[in-house]
SEFINU-421278 format. One record per atom (N, C-alpha, C, O): x, y, z. Coordinates in pm, whole numbers, plus 50000, padded with zeros to 5 digits. Layout:
BEGIN
XYZ...
***
This chain:
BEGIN
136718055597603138078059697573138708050697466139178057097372138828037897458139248033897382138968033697246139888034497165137618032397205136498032397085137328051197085138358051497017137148058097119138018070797084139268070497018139618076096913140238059097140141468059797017141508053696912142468055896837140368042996870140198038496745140218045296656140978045096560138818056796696138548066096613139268076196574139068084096482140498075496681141568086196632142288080196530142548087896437142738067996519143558058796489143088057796329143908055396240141518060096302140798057296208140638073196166140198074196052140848083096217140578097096181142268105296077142438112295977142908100096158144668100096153144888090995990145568096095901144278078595974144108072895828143498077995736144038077395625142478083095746141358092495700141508102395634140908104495529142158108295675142078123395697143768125395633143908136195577144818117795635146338119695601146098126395430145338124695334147318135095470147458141995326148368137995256149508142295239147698127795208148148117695102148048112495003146888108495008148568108394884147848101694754147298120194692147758130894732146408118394606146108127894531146148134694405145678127694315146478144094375146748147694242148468151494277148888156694381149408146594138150658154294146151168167394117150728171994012151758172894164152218188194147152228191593975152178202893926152328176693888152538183893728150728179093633150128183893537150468167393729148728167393665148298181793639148548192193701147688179593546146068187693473145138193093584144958186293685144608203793571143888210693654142678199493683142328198693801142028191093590141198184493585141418172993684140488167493744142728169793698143308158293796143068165393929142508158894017143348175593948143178182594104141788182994172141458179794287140888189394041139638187094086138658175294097137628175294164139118165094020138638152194058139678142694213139248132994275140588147594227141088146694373140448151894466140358145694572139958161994453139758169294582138368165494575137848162094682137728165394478136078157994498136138145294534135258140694606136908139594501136808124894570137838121794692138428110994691138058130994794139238131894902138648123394995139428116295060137378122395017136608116095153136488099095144136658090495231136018097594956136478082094890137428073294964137298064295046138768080994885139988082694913140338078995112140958069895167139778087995153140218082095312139098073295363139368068495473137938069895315137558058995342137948042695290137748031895345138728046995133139098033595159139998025795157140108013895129141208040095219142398038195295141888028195452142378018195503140808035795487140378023495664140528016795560141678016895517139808011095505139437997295475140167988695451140177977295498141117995095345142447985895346143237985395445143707974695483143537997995508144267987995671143567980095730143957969395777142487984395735141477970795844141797957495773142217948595847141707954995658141687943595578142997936695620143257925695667144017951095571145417937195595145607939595733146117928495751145627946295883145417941895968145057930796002145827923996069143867926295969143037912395953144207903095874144897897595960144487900995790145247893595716146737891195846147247880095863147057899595897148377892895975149457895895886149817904095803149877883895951151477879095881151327874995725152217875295640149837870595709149747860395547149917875595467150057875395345149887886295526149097899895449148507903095320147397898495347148387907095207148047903695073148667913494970149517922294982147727907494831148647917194729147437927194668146227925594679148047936394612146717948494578145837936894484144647940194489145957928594429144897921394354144137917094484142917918394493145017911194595143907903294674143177914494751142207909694808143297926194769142787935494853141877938794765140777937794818141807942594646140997950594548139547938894530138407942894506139857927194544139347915294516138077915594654136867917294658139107912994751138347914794889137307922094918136337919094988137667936794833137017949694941136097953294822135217961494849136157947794669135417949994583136037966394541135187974194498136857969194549137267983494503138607978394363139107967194360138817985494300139197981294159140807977794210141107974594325141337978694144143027971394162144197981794190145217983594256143237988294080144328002194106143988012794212144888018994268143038014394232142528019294371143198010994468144138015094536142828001794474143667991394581145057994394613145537997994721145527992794521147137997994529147598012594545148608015694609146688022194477146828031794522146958040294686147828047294737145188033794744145198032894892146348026794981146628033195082147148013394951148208011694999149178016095000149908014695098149568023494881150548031494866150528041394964151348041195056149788048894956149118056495063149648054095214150368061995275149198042595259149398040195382150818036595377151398039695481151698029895271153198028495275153798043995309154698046295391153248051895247153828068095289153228070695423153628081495466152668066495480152178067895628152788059195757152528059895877153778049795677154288042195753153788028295827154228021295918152548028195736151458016095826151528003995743150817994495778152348002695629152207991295562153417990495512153948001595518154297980295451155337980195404155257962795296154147958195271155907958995269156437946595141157027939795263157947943595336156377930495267156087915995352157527908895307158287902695382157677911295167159267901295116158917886995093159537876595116157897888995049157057874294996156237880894845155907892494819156117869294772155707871894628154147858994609154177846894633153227865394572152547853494528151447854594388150877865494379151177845694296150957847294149149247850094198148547844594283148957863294083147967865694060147017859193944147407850693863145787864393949144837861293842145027855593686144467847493611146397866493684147137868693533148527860593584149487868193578148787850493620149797843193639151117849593658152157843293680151017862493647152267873993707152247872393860151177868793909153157874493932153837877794055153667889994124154237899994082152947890594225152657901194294153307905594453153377895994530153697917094499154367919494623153347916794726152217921094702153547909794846152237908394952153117920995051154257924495081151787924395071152117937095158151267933895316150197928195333152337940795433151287938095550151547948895632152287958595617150937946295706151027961995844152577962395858153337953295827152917973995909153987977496010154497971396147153507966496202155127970296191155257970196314154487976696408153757971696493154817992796374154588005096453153378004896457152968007296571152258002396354151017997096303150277990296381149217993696433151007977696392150357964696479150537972396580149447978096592151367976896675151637976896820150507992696827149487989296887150467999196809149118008696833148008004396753147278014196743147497994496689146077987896721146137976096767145197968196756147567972596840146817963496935146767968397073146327962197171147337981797068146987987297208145287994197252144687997697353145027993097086143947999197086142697984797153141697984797225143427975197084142667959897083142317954597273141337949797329143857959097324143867958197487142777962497568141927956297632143077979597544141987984797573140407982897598139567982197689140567982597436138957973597428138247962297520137107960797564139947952597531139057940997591139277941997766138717935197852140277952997785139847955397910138607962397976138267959898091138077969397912136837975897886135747969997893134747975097943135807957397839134367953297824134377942097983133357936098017
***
C-alpha cells in the first residue's frame, strides 16, 4: 500500500497536464511536445525527488540541471511545471551561479512535504 501511494504520488507528477506547447507556438512546437510528453513527466519526478532531498537548503534551476545532468532550461522548465502544480514554490533566498548572476532557490511546498512524508511514515511503518 504504501509503495502504491508513492506511485500515485509519482503517477499524479507524471502524468499532470502541464508545461508543453503554448496555445500561439508553431504546429512544429506541438508536435515536438507531444513526442516528448513522457521525457517531460519523467523529469518532472526527478526534480521533485531532487529538491525533496534538498529540504530547506532547496536549489536553483542551475543547481538542479547540474545535479540531474538535464540542461538548465529543462531544469527550470520541469520546475516551473511543478510550481503550477503547487509542489514547489521560491524559497525567498537568492544564491550566485556559475555566471556570477543571482539565482531564485526553489523548494517543495508545504502541501508537498506533508503528503510525501506521509508517504515516508507509511513506508517505515511497513517495513
Amino acid at each position: 500500500m504504501n509503495i502504491d501511494k508513492r506511485q500515485k504520488l509519482f503517477d499524479r507528477i507524471r502524468k499532470a497536464e502541464v508545461g508543453g506547447a503554448r496555445r500561439t507556438d508553431p504546429s512544429t512546437a506541438h508536435a515536438a511536445a507531444d513526442a516528448n510528453a513522457a521525457q517531460r513527466g519523467d523529469q518532472r519526478v526527478k526534480v521533485f525527488v531532487y529538491l525533496l532531498g534538498r529540504g530547506a537548503t532547496g536549489a536553483t534551476d542551475y543547481e538542479i540541471g547540474a545535479a540531474l545532468a538535464i540542461l538548465r532550461t529543462s531544469a527550470g522548465k520541469r520546475r516551473k511545471e511543478l510550481c503550477e502544480m503547487d509542489l514547489v514554490e521560491k524559497s525567498g533566498d537568492r544564491r550566485h551561479t556559475d555566471t556570477g548572476s543571482t539565482a531564485i532557490v526553489w523548494r517543495v511546498t508545504q502541501i508537498a512535504l506533508s503528503e510525501a512524508s506521509a508517504v515516508r511514515a507509511e513506508e517505515g511503518s511497513a517495513a
